[in-house]
C-alpha positions in Angstrom: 26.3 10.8 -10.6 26.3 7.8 -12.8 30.2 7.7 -14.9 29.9 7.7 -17.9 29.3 4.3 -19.4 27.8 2.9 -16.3 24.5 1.5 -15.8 21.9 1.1 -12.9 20.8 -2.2 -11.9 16.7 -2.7 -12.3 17.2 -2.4 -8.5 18.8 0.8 -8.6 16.5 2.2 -10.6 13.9 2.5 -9.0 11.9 -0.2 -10.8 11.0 -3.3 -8.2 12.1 -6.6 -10.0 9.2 -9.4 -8.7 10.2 -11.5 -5.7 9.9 -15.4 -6.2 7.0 -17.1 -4.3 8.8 -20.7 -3.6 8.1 -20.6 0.0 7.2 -23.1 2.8 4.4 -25.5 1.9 2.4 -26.0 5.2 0.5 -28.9 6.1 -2.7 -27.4 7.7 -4.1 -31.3 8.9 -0.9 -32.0 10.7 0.3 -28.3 11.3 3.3 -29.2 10.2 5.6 -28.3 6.9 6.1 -30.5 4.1 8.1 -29.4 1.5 8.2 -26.6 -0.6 5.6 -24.6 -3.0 5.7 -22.0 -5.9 3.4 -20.7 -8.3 -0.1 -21.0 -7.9 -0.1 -23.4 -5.1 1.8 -20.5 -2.9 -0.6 -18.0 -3.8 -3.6 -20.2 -2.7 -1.4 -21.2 0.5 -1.1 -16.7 1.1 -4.6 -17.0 0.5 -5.8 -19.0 3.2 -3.4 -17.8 5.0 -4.7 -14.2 5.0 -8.7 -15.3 5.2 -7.6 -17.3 8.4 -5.8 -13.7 9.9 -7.7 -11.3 12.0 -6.4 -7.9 10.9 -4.8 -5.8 13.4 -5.1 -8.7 16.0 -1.6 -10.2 16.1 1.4 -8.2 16.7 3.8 -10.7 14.2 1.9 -9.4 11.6 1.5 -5.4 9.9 -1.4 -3.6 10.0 -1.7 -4.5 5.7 -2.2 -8.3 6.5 -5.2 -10.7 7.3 -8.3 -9.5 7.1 -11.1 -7.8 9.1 -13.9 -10.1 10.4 -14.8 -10.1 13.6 -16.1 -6.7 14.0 -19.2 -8.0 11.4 -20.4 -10.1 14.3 -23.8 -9.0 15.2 -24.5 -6.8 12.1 -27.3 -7.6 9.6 -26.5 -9.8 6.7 -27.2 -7.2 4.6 -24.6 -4.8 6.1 -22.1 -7.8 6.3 -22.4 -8.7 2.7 -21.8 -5.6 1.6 -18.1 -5.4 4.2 -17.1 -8.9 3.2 -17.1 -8.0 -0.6 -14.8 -4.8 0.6 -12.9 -6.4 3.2 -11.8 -9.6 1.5 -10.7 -8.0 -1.8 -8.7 -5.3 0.2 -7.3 -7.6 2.1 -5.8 -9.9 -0.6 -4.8 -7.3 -2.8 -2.1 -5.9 -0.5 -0.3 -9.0 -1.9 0.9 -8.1 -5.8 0.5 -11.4 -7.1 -3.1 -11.3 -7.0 -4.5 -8.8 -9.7 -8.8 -9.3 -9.1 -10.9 -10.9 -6.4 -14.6 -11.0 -8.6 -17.5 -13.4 -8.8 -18.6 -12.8 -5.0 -21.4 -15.0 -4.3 -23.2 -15.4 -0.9 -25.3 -17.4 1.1 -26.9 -17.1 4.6 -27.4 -20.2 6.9 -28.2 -19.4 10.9 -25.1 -17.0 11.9 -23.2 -18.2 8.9 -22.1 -16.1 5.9 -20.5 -18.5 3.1 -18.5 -16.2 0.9 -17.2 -17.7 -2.8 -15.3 -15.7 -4.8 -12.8 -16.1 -7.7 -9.0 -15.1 -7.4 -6.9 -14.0 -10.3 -3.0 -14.0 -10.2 -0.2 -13.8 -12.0 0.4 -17.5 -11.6 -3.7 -18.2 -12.7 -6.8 -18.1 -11.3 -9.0 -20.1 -8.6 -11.6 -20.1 -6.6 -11.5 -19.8 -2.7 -14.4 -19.5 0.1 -14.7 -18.2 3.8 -17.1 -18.5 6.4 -17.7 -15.4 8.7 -19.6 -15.4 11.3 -22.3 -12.4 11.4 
């Protein structure tokens, strides 16, 4: 029972007050870190950082991170297309910054599926591509 008066913090509410995304800015030439990010730039850094992640593949991470691409090995690149669209927006929309993955395009070279697709967040939007191998 709340005393008369009294007031409940946004965090006792129930309501979920948004995290900051300064974070760790990592150099992926060097593998090192260098500096810090916020904003867009850590989005796109959670970005790659989830498109380089095999889901389900590494204990350090949960079963709602990375994303699922090595079980599209070997299928047509009809069938693949089709997954990657699924697969990649699923995967990044487990993080709440980003609001839309749209704009998929494809293209096919030898074993090589090049996907393109636009990201929106609520820092902005950008464009990001992955190679899978099918």
């Amino acid at each position: 029972m709340i005393p008369t008066g009294g007031q409940l913090s946004a965090a006792l509410s129930g309501r979920t007050a948004e995290q900051p995304s300064r974070t760790w800015r990592l150099d992926a030439d060097t593998g090192r870190i260098a500096g810090k990010i916020d904003g867009l730039e850590a989005v796109k850094q959670a970005v790659y950082k989830i498109l380089l992640t095999e889901r389900y593949a590494y204990m350090a991470y949960s079963f709602d991170y990375g994303v699922e691409l090595w079980s599209l090995m070997g299928q047509s690149p009809a069938y693949a297309q089709s997954e990657l669209r699924r697969r990649i927006a699923e995967a990044l929309l487990q993080d709440s910054r980003i609001g839309n993955v749209r704009d998929f395009q494809f293209q096919y070279a030898g074993d090589t599926m090049t996907v393109r697709f636009t990201v929106e967040t609520s820092a902005g939007t950008f464009d990001q591509e992955v190679n899978a191998v099918v």
